[in-house]
N, C-alpha and C positions, 0 to 999 in steps of 0.2 A: 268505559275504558277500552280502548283498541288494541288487541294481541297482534303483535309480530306473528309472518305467516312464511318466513323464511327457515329453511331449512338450516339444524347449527351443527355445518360440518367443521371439526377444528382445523383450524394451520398449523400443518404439521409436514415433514419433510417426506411421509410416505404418499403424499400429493404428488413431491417432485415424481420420486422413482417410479408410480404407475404410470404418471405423464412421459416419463421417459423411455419406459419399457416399452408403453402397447402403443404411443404415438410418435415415437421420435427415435424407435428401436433400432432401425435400419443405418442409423446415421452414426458416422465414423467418429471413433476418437482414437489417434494416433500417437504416441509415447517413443520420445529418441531416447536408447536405452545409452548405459555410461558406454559401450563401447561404440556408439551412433548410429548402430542399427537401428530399424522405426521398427517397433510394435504397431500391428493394427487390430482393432475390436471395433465393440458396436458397444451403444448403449443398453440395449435389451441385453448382451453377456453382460457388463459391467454391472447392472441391476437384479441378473439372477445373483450373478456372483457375492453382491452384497447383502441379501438374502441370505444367501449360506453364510455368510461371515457373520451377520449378526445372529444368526441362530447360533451359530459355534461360541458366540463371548456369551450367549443368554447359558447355555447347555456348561461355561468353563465357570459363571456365576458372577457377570458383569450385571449388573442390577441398574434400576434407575438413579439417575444421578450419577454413578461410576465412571472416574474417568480415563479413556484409552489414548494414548497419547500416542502421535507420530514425529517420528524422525527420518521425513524424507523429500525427498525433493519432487518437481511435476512432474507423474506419470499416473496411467489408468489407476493402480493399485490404490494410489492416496485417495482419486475419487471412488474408489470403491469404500474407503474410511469414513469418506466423509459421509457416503448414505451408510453404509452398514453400525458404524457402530452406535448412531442417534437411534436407527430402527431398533436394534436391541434394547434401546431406554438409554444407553453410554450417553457419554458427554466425547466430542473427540477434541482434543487436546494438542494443536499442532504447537512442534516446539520450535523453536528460530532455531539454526542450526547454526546461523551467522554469530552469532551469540559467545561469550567465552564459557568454556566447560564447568566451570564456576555455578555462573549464572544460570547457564540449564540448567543444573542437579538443583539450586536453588528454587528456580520456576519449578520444575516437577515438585519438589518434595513441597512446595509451598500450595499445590493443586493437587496433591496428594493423588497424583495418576497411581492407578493400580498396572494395568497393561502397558506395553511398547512396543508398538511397529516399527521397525528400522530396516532401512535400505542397507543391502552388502555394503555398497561401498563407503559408508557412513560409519562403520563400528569399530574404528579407530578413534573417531568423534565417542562414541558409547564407549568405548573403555574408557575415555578420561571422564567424562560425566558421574561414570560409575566410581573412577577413583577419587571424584570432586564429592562424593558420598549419597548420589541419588540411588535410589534404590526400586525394583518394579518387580512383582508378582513374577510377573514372564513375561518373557522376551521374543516375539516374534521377528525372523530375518525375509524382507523380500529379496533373493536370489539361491545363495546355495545355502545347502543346509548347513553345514557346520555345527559348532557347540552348543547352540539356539535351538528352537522352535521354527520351523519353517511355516512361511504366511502363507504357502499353498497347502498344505498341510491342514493349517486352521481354517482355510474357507472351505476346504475336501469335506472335513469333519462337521458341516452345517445338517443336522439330520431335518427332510423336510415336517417332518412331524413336530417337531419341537415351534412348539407358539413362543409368537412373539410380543412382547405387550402391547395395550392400550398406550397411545400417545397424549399427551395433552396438549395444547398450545402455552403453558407456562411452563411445561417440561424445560430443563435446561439440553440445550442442542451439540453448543462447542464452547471453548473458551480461546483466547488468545489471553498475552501477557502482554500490558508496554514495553516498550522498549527502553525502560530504565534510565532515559536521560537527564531526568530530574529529579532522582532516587532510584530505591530498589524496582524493581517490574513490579507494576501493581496486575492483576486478574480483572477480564470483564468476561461476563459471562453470556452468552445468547441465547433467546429461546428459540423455540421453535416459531410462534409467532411471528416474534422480531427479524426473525432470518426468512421467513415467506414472505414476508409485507416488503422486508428490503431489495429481496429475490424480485417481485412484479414492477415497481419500483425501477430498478435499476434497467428493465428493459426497456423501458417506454422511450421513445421518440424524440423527446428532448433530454432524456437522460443518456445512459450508454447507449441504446438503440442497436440492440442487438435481434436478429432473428432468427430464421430457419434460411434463410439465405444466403448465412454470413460463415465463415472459416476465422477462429480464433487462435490466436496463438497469445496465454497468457505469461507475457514473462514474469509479473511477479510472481513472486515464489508465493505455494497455497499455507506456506508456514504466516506470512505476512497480513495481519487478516483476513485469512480464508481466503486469499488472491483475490481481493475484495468483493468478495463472495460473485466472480465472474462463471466459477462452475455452475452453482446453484443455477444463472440466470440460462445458464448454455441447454443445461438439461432440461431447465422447464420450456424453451422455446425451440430447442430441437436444432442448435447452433455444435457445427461440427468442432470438434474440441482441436489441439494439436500441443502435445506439452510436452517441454524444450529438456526434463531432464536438466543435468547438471552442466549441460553444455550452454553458459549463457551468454559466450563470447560473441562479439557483433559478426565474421564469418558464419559461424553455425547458426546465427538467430537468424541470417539474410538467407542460407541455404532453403531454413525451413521455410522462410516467410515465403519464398518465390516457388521452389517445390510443391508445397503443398497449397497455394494461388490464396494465401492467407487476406483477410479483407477486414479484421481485428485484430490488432495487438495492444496492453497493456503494462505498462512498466514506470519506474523511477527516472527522473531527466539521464541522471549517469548512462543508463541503457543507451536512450536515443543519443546522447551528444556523440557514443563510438559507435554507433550507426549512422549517423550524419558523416563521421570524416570518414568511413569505412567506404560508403555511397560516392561519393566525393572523388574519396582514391579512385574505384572501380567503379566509374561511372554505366557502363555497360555488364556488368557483370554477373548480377543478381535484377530480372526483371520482374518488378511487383508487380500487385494489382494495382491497377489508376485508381488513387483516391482513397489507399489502405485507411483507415484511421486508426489512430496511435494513442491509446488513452494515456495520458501523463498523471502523476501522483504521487504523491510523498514528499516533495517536495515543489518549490515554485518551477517552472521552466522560463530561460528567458526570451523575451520576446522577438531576440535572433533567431533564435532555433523556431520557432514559427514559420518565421520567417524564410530558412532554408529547406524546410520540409516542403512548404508551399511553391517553393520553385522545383523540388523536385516529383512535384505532382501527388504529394502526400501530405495529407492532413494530421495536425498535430492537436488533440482535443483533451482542455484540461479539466483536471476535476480536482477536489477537496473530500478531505475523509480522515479517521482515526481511528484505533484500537476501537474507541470508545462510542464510535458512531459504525460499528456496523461494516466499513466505511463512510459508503458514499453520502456525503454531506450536498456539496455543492457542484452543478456540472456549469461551464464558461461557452452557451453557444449564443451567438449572435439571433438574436429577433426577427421576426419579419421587417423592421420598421427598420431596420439597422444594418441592415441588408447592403442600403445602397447608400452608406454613410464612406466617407472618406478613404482613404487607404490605413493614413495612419492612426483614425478613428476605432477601424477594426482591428488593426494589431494590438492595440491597447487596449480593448473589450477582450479579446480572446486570450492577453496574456493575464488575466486576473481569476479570479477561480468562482466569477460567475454568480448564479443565482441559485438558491436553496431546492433542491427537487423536491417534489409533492413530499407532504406530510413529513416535510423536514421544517421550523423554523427556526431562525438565528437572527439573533440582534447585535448590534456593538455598541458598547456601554464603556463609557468613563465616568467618572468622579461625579460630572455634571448629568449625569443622566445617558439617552439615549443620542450616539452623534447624529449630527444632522447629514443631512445626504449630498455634501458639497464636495467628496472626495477628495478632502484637505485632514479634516479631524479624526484624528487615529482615537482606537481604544480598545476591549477586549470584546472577543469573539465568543458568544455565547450561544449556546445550540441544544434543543429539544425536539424531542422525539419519538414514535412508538419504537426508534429502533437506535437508541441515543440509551448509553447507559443511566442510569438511577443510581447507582453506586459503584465500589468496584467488591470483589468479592469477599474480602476481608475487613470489610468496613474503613479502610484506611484514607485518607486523606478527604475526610466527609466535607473540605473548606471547597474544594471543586465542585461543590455543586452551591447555587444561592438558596434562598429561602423559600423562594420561588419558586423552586424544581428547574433549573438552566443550568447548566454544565461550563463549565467555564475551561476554555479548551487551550488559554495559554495563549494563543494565537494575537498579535497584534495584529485589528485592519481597519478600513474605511470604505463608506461604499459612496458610490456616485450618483447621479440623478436617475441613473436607468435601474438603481436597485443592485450594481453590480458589485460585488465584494471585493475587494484587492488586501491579499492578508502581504502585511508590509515588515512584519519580524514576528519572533517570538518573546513576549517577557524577559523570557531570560536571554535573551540576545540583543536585548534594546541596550545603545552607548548613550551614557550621560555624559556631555562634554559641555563643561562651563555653565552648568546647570540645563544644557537643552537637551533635548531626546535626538537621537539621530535612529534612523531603521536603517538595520548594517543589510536585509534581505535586499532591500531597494538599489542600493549603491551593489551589491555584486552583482544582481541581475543586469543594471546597466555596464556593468565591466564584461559581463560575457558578452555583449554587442560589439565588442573592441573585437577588431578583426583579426588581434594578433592573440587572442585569449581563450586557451580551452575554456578553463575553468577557472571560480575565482571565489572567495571565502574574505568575508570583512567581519575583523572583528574588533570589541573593544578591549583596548589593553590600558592599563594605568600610565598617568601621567603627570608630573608633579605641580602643572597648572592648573591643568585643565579639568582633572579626576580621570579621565578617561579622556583618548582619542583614539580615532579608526586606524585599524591597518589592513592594507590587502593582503592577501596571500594569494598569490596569481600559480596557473599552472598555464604556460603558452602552449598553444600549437605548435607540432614539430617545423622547424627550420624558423622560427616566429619569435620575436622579443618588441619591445618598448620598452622607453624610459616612463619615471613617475610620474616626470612632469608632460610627457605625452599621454599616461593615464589621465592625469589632473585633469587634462587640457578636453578630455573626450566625454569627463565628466561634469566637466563646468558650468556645461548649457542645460543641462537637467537639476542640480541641484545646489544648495547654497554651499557658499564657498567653507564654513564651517564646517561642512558632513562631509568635504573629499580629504580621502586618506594623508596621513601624514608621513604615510613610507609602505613601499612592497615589498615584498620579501617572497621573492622564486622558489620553488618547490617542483620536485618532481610527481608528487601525487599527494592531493589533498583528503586528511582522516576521515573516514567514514563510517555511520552506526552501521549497523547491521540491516536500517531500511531504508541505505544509502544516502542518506542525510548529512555532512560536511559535521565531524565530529567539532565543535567549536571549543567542548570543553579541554578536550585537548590541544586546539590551536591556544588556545588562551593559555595554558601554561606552557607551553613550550617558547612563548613570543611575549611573557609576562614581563619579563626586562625589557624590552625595545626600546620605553621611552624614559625610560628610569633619570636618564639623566638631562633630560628634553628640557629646554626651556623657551620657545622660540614660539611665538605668535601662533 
């Protein structure tokens, strides 16, 4: 019998912080504070500092598994959370902030946080939390002291003698909540394991391709899956950080981007689309670096906005991801072989959400098995992984996962002969009309190619033919309109005549969750009547 001759160090998140302390010390991470001052630091302070802070929750009696939750938005202090309170044994606990008061106190008390980090400017949000009836041991405030606990205070209070545990690699790390679109927030919970595997993972070369080279600037919020766990990947390769704070209007996101010669950003389409007319308006105004790239997620982007990024000398690189994977599921970059394929070949490879990154796999499955790879036969999107939840934390809705162990992520898609995914709706947003399926994600992505359309939302509403038929819900471009039947007309040549809308309906701003996502449940009842009395072909 032959013994393994490998040394068994665990995956564990005090890899990241020595890595970042004694090899990537030097290297800046900059925080615009709520009045737009920048903070500057280094990683070597940020990693003492989080040292002292989790000796401070070990020494207050945060234990393994206890969970510390924050309420705050991007700056240094949050990634000092994210390493200091896992190093104590904590669980850290970002809570959406975008979220109704309700629903917080609900997530907390359902993750049964003990502690609470919160931002000054934030604890008006904490008073209603607390009168939605969430409850926390103590209450840490980062800025002034006040009635609270101050979070300089608690990291002062780090004594360095106080040991800090042994780690495991099945230790629980962090948690996120869904975003409750389909019920109450479920809990996924991350190890330490799952968060290093996904951490190397995510920087490799065909994946986000991040390194010691690159200036980040993450706009999603690190409430949002761990900002898809882009800190994690910045500290281990020594990528200078830059976080935007609560300032996330497209002026201050372009001040930073160009300021500080940023060369990664990543965000939700809504970000870039008021980047793009922002760019547009002032075309000279804000000079980036040539060739930033723009990580897109949360949703689809459409293949316009590629499009106008690319003429403005910026790359727009999409990826796939969820609560429940960690994120990063799938990244959308073109092949060597693909390279030197057509114009409109590549537009349509790059607006799809691509191939599985290593030691991610995903199938799509309908009734009849697995679809074939014609990029016609839709069905659902199924995904496993070392860093792909097994459950969620309360045992709830155990039908999400098959027998198999595959996770079943909601998602309708189809992939094509290169392997490439294109998720084309969600379940619950698929329109039954006359017995056929219509994907309402496909038809608004080509309406945001209409040159007169910001944004645009199709959904299905009842019909007394048909069961259901499409509507759009458009928002134009300032000084911008069309008629229907010039939408009709622009969607004609893409799709059958069945799936184009049956009526628009203008809007000055289209609903959004909380991870920028086109609230549909709410368009749907607000436009439930439209066709109430419809009867026309």
């Amino acid at each position: 019998m032959t013994t393994a001759t490998m040394m068994d160090v665990p995956l564990t998140i005090d890899l990241v912080v020595e890595r970042a302390e004694r090899w990537n010390g030097a290297v800046e991470v900059v925080s615009r504070r709520p009045d737009k001052s920048l903070h500057r630091t280094t990683y070597k302070v940020i990693c003492e500092r989080a040292r002292r802070l989790a000796r401070s929750l070990v020494q207050l009696g945060i234990g393994r598994g206890d969970k510390v939750a924050t309420l705050m938005w991007n700056h240094a202090e949050h990634l000092e959370c994210y390493f200091g309170i896992p190093l104590a044994g904590g669980v850290t606990h970002t809570l959406n902030l975008r979220l109704h008061p309700d629903e917080i106190a609900f997530i907390a008390g359902d993750a049964h946080d003990r502690f609470l980090i919160v931002d000054e400017v934030l604890l008006p949000l904490y008073d209603k939390i607390v009168a939605a009836g969430a409850r926390f041991e103590k209450v840490f405030v980062v800025g002034k002291h006040g009635v609270h606990d101050n979070y300089e205070d608690l990291v002062a209070g780090g004594n360095d003698k106080t040991a800090l545990p042994s780690l495991a690699e099945s230790d629980a790390l962090g948690t996120c909540y869904t975003s409750g679109t389909t019920g109450k927030p479920k809990g996924v919970i991350y190890t330490h394991r799952s968060t290093i595997l996904h951490t190397l993972v995510a920087a490799l070369p065909d994946s986000l391709q991040l390194s010691r080279s690159d200036t980040l600037l993450p706009v999603v919020p690190m409430f949002h899956v761990n900002a898809w766990g882009l800190p994690f990947v910045s500290a281990l390769v020594g990528t200078k950080l830059v976080f935007p704070g609560p300032h996330l209007d497209p002026p201050s996101l372009l001040d930073l981007l160009s300021s500080e010669k940023v060369t990664v950003s990543a965000g939700v389409p809504t970000i870039w689309l008021g980047i793009r007319e922002a760019l547009d308006g002032n075309p000279n105004k804000w000079p980036l670096q040539p060739g930033l790239r723009m990580i897109v997620g949360g949703s689809a982007a459409p293949e316009q906005l590629i499009r106008d990024f690319d003429r403005l000398g910026l790359t727009l690189l999409h990826a796939w991801g969820m609560t429940e994977t960690s994120p990063i599921g799938t990244v959308s970059r073109l092949p060597p072989h693909l390279e030197a394929a057509d114009e409109a070949t590549r537009y349509r490879l790059r607006a799809k959400q691509g191939v599985p990154t290593p030691l991610v796999d995903v199938r799509v499955r309908n009734w009849q098995g697995d679809v074939p790879a014609d990029d016609k036969t839709n069905g659902e999107l199924l995904v496993r992984g070392p860093w792909v939840a097994a459950r969620y934390a309360n045992n709830e809705t155990p039908e999400r996962w098959t027998k198999d162990g595959w996770f079943r992520t909601g998602d309708v898609a189809r992939v094509d002969e290169h392997g490439f995914i294109q998720l084309t709706d969600r379940v619950a947003d698929m329109i039954k009309s006359g017995g056929e399926w219509i994907c309402s994600q496909e038809i608004e992505n080509a309406l945001m190619g209409h040159p007169a359309v910001r944004e645009a939302a199709v959904i299905g509403v009842p019909h007394p033919k048909w069961s259901e038929r499409p509507l759009a819900v458009v928002v134009f471009k300032p000084d911008a309109t069309a008629e229907l039947g010039q939408l009709r007309d622009f969607l004609a040549a893409k799709f059958p005549k069945f799936w184009l809308p049956d009526a628009v309906e203008v809007v000055e701003a289209i609903p959004r969750t909380s991870a920028g996502k086109f609230k549909k449940t709410e368009l749907r009842e607000i436009f439930k009547d439209r066709y109430a009395r419809a009867t026309d072909d």
